[in-house]
Biopython code that builds the backbone (N, CA, C, O; Angstrom):
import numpy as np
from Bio.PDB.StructureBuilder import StructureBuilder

atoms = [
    (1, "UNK", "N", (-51.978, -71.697, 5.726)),
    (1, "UNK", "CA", (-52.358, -70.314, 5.862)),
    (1, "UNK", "C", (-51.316, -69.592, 6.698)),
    (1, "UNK", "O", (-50.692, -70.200, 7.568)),
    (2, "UNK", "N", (-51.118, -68.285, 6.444)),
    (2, "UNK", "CA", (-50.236, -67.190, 7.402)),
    (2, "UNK", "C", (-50.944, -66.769, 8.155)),
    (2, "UNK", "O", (-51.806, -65.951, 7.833)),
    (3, "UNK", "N", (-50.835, -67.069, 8.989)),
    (3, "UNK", "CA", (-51.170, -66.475, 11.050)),
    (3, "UNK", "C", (-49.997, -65.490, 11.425)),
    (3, "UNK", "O", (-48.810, -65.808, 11.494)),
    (4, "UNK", "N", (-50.487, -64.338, 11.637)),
    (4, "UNK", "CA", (-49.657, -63.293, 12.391)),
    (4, "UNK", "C", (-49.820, -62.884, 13.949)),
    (4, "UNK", "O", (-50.976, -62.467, 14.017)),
    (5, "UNK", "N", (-49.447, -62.828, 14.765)),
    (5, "UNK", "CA", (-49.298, -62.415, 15.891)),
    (5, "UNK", "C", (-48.887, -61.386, 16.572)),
    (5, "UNK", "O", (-47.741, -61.440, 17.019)),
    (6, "UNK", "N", (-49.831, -60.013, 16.866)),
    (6, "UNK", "CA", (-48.960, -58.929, 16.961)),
    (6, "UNK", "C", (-49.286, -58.628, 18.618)),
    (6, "UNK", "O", (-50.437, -58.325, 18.934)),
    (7, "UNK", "N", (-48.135, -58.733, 19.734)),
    (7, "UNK", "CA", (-48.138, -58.496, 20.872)),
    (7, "UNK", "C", (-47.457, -57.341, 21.495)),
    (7, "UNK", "O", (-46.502, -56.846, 20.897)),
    (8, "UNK", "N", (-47.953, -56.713, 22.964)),
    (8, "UNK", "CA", (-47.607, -55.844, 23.522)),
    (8, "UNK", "C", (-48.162, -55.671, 24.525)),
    (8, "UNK", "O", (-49.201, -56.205, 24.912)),
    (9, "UNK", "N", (-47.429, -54.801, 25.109)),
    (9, "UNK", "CA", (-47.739, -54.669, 26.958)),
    (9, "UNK", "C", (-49.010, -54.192, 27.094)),
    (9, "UNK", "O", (-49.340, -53.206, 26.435)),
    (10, "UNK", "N", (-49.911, -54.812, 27.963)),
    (10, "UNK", "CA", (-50.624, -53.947, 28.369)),
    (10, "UNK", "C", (-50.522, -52.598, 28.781)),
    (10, "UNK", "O", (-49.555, -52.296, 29.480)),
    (11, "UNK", "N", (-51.778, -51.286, 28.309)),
    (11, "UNK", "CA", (-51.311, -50.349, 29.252)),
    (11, "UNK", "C", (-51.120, -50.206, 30.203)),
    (11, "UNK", "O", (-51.599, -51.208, 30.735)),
    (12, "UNK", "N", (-50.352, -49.094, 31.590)),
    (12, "UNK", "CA", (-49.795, -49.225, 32.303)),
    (12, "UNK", "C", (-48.901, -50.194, 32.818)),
    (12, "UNK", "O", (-48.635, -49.991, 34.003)),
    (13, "UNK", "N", (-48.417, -51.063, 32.374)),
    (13, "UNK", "CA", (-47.303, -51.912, 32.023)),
    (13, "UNK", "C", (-45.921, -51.085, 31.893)),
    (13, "UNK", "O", (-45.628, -50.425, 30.896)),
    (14, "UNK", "N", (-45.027, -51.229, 33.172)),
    (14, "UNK", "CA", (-43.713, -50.470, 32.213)),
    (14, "UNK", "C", (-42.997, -50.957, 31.058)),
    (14, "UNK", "O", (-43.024, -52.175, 30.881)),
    (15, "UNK", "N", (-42.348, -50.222, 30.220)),
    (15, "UNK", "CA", (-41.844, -50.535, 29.530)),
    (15, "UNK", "C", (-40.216, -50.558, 29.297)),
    (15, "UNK", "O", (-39.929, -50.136, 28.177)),
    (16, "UNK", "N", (-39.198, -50.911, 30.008)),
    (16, "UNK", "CA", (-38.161, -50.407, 30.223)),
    (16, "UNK", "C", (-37.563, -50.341, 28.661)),
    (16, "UNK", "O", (-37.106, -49.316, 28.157)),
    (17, "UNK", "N", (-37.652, -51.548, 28.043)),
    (17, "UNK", "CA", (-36.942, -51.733, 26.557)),
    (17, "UNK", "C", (-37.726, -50.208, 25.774)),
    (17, "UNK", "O", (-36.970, -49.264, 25.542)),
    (18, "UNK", "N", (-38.779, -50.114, 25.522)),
    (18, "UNK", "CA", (-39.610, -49.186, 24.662)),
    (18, "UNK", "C", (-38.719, -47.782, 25.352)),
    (18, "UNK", "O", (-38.482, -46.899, 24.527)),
    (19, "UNK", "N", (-38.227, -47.534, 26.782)),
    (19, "UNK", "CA", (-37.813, -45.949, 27.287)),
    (19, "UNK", "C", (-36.689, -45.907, 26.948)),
    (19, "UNK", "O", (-36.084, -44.844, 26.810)),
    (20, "UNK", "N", (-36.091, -47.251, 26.710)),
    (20, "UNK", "CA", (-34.416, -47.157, 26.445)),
    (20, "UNK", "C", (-34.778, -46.715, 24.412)),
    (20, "UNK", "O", (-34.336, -45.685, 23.903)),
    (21, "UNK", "N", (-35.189, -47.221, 24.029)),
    (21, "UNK", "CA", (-34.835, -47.204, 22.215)),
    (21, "UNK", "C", (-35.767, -45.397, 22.344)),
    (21, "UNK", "O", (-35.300, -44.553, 21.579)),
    (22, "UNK", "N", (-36.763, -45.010, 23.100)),
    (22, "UNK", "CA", (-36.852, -43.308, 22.679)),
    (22, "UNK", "C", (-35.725, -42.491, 23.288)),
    (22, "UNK", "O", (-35.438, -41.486, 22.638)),
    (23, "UNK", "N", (-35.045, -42.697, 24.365)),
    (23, "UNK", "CA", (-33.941, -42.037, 25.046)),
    (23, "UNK", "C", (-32.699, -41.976, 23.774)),
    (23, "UNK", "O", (-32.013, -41.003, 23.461)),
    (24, "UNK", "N", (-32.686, -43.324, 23.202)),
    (24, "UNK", "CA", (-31.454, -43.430, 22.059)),
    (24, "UNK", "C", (-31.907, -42.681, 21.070)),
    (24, "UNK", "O", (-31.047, -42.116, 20.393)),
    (25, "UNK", "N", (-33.282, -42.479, 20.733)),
    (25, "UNK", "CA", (-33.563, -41.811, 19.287)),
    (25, "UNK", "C", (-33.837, -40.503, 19.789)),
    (25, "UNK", "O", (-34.198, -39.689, 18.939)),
    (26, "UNK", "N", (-33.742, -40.068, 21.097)),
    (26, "UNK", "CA", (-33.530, -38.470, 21.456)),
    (26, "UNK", "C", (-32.097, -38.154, 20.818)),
    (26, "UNK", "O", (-31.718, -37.322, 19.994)),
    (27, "UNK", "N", (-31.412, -39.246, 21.599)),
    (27, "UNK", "CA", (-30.141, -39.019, 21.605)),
    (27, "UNK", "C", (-29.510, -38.734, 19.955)),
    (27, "UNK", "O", (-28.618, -37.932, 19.683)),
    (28, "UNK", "N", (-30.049, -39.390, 19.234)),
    (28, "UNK", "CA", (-29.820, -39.531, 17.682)),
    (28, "UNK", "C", (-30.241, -37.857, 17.217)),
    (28, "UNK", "O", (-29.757, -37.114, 16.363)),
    (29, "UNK", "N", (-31.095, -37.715, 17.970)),
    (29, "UNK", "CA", (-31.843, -36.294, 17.198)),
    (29, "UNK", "C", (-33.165, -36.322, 17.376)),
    (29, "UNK", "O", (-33.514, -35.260, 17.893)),
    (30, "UNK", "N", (-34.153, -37.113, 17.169)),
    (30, "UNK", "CA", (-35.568, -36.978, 17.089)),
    (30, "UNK", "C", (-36.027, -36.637, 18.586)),
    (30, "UNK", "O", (-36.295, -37.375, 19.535)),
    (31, "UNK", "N", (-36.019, -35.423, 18.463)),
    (31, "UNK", "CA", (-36.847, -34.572, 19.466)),
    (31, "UNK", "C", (-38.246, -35.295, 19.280)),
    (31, "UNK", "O", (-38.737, -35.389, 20.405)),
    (32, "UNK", "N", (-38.721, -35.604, 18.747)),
    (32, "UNK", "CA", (-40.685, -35.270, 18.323)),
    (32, "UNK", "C", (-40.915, -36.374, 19.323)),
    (32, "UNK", "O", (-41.513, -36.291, 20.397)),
    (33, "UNK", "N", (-40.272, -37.535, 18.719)),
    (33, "UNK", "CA", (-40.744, -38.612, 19.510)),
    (33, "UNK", "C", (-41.200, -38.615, 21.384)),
    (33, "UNK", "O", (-40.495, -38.218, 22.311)),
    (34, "UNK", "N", (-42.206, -39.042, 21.430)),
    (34, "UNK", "CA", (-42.793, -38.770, 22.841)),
    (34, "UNK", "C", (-43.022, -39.780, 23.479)),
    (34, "UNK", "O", (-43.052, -39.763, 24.710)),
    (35, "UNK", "N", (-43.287, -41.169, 22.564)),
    (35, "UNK", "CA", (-43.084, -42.261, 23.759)),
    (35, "UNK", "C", (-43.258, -43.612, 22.730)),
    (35, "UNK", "O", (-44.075, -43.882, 21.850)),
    (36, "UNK", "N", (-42.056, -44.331, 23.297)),
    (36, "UNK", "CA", (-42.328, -45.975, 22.316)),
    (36, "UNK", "C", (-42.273, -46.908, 23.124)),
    (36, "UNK", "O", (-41.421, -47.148, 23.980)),
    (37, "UNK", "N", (-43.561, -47.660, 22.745)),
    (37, "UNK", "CA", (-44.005, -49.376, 23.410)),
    (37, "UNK", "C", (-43.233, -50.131, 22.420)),
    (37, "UNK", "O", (-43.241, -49.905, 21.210)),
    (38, "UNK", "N", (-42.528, -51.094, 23.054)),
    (38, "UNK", "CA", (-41.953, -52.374, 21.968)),
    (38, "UNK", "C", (-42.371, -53.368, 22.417)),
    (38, "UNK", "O", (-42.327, -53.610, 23.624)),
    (39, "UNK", "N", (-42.973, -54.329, 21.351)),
    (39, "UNK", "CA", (-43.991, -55.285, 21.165)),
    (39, "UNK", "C", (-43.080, -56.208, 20.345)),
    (39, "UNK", "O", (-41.924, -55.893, 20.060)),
    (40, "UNK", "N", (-43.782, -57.617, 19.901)),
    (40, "UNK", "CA", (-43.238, -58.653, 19.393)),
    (40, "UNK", "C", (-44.310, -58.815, 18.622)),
    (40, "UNK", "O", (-45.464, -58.397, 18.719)),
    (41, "UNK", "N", (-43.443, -59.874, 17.383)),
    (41, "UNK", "CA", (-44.880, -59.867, 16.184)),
    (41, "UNK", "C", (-44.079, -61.352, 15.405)),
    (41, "UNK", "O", (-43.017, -61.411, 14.786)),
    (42, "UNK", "N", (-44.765, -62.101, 15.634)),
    (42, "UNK", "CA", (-44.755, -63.558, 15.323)),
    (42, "UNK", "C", (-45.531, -64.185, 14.098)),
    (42, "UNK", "O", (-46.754, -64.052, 14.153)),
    (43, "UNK", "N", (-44.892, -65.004, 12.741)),
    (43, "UNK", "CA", (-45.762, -65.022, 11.766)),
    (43, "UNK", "C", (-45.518, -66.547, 11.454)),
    (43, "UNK", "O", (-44.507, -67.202, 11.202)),
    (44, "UNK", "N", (-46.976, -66.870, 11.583)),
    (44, "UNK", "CA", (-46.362, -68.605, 11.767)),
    (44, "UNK", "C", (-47.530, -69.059, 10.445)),
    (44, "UNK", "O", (-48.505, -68.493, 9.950)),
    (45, "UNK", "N", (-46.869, -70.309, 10.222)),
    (45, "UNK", "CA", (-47.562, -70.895, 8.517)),
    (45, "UNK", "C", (-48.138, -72.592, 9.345)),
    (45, "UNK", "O", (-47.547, -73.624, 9.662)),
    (46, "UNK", "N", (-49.829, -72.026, 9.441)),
    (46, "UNK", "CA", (-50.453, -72.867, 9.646)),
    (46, "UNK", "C", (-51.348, -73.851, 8.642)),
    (46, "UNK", "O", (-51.789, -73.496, 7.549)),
    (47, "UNK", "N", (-51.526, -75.205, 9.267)),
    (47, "UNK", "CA", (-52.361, -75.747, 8.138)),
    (47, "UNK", "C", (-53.754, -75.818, 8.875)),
    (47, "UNK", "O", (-53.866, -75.954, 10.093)),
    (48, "UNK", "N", (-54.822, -75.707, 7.970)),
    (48, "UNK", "CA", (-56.033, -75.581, 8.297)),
    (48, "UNK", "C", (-57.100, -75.596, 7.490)),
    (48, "UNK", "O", (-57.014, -74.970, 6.434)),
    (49, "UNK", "N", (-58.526, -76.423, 7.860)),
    (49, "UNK", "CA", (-59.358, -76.466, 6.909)),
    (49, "UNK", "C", (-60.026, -75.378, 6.601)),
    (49, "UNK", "O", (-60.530, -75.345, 5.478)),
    (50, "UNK", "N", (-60.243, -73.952, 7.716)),
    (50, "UNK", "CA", (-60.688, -72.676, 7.573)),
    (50, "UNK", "C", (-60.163, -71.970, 8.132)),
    (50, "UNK", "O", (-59.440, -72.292, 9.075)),
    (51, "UNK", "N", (-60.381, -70.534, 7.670)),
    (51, "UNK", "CA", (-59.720, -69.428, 8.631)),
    (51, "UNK", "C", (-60.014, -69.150, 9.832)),
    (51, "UNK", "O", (-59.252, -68.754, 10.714)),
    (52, "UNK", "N", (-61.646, -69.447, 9.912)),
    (52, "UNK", "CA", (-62.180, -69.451, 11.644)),
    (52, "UNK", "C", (-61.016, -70.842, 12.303)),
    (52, "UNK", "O", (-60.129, -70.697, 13.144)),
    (53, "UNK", "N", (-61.314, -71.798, 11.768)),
    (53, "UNK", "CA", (-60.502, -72.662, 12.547)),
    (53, "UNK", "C", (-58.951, -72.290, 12.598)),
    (53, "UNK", "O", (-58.636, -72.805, 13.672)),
    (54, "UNK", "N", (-58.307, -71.966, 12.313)),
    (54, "UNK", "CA", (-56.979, -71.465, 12.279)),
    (54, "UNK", "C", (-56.597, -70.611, 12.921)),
    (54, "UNK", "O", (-55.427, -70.787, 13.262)),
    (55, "UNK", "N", (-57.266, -69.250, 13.461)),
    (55, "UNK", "CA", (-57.366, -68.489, 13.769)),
    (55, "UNK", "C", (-57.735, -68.750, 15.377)),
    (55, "UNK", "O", (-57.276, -67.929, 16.171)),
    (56, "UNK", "N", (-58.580, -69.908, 15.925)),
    (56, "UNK", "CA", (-59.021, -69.989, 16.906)),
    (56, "UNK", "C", (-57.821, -70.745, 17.513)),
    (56, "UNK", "O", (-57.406, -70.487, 18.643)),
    (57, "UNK", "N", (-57.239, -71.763, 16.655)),
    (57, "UNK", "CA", (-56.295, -72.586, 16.968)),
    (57, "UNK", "C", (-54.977, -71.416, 17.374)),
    (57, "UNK", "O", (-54.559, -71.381, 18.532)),
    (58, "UNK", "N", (-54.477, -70.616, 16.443)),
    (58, "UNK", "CA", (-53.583, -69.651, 16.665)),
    (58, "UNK", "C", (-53.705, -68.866, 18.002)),
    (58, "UNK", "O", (-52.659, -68.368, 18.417)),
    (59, "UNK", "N", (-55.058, -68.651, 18.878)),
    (59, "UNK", "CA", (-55.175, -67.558, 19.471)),
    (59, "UNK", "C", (-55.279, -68.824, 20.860)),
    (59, "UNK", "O", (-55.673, -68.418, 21.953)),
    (60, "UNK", "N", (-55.008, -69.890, 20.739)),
    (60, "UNK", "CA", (-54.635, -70.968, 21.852)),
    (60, "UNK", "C", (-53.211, -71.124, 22.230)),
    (60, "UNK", "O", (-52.800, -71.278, 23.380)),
    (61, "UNK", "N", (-52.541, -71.073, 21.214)),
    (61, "UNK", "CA", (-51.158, -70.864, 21.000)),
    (61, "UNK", "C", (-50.642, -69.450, 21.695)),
    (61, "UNK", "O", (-49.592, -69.505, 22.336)),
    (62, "UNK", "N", (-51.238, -68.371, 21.606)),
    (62, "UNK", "CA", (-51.395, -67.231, 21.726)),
    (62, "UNK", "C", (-51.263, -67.034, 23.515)),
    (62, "UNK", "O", (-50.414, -66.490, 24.221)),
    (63, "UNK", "N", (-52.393, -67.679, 23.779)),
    (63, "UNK", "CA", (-52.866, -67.369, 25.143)),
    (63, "UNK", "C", (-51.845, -68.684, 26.035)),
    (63, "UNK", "O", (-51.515, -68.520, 27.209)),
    (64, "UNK", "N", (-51.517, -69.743, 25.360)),
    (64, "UNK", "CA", (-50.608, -71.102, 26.070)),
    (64, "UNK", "C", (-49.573, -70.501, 26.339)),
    (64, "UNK", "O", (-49.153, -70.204, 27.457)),
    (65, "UNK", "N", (-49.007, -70.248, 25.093)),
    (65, "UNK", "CA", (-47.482, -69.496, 25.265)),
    (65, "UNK", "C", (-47.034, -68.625, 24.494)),
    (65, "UNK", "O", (-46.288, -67.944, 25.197)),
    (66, "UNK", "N", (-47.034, -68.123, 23.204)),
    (66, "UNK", "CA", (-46.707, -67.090, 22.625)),
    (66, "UNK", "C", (-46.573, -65.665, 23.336)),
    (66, "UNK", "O", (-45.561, -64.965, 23.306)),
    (67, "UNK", "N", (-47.635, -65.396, 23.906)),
    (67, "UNK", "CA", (-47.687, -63.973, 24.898)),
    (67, "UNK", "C", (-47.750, -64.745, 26.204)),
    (67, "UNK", "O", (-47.974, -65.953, 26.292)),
    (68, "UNK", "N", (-47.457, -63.646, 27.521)),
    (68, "UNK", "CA", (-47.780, -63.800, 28.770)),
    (68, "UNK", "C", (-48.998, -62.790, 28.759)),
    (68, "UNK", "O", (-48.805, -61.578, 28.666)),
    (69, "UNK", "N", (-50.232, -63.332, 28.856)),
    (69, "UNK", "CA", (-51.206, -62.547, 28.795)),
    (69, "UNK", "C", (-51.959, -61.894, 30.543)),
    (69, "UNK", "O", (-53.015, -61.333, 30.839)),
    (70, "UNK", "N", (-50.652, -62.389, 31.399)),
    (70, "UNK", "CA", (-50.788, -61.185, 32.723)),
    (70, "UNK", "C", (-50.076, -59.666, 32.310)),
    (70, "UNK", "O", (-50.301, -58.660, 32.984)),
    (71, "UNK", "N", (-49.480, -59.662, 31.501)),
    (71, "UNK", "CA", (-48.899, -58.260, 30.980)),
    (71, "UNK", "C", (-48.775, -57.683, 29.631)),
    (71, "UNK", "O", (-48.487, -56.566, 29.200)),
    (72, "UNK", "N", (-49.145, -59.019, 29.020)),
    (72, "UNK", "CA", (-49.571, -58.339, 27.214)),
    (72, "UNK", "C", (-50.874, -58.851, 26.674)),
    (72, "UNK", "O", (-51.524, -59.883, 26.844)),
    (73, "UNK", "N", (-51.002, -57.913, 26.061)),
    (73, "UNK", "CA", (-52.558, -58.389, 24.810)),
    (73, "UNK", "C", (-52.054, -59.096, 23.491)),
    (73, "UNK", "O", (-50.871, -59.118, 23.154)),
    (74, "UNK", "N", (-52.828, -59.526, 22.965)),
    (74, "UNK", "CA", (-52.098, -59.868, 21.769)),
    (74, "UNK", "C", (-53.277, -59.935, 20.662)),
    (74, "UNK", "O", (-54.400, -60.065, 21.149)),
    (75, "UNK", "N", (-53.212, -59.876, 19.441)),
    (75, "UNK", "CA", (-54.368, -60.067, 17.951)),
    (75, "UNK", "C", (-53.884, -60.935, 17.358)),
    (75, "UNK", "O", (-52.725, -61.345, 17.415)),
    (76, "UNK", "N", (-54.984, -61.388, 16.559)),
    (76, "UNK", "CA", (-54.446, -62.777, 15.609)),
    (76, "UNK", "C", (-54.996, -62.155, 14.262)),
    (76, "UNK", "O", (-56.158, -61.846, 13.998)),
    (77, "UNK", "N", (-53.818, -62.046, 13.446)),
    (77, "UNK", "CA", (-54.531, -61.720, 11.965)),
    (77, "UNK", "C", (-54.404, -63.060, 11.376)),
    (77, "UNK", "O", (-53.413, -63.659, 11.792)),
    (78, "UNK", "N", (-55.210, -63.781, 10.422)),
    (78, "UNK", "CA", (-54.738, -64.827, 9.840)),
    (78, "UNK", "C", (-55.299, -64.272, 7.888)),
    (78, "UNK", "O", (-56.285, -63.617, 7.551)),
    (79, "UNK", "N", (-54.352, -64.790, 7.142)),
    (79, "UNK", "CA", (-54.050, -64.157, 5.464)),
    (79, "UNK", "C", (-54.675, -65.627, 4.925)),
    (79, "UNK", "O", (-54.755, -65.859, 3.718)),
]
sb = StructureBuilder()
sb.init_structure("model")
sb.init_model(0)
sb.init_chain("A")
sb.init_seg("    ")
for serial, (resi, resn, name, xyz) in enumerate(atoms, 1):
    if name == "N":
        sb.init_residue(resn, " ", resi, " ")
    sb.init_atom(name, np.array(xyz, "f"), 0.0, 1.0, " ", f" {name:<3s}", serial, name[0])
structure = sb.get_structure()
């Protein structure tokens, strides 16, 4: 099965990477833009007898090491 992993800072969390890429896309031109969080998104090919089980297994992985979950959240989609 496909397990996805989509992570990001908690709010109030700074974001230095996310202020640098809107400062560059000011710089490019896009006025509009008002503020970007950059997150990580991980898609891993698990084996498993169900999606509950896969999914629970993924979100162990998740919380062990994939994210640092003192400063990011993270979701588990599994396909």
């Amino acid at each position: 099965m496909k397990a996805k992993v989509f992570i990001r800072l908690k709010s109030g969390v700074l974001d230095p990477q996310g202020k640098a890429v809107e400062e560059a896309l000011k710089t490019l031109g896009y006025d509009e833009v008002k503020g970007v969080r950059v997150g990580k998104f991980i898609e891993l090919e698990v084996d498993g007898d169900s999606k509950e089980a896969v999914e629970i297994r993924v979100n162990e992985m998740s919380e062990k090491l994939l994210a640092n979950t003192v400063v990011e959240d993270f979701k588990v989609e599994v396909e």
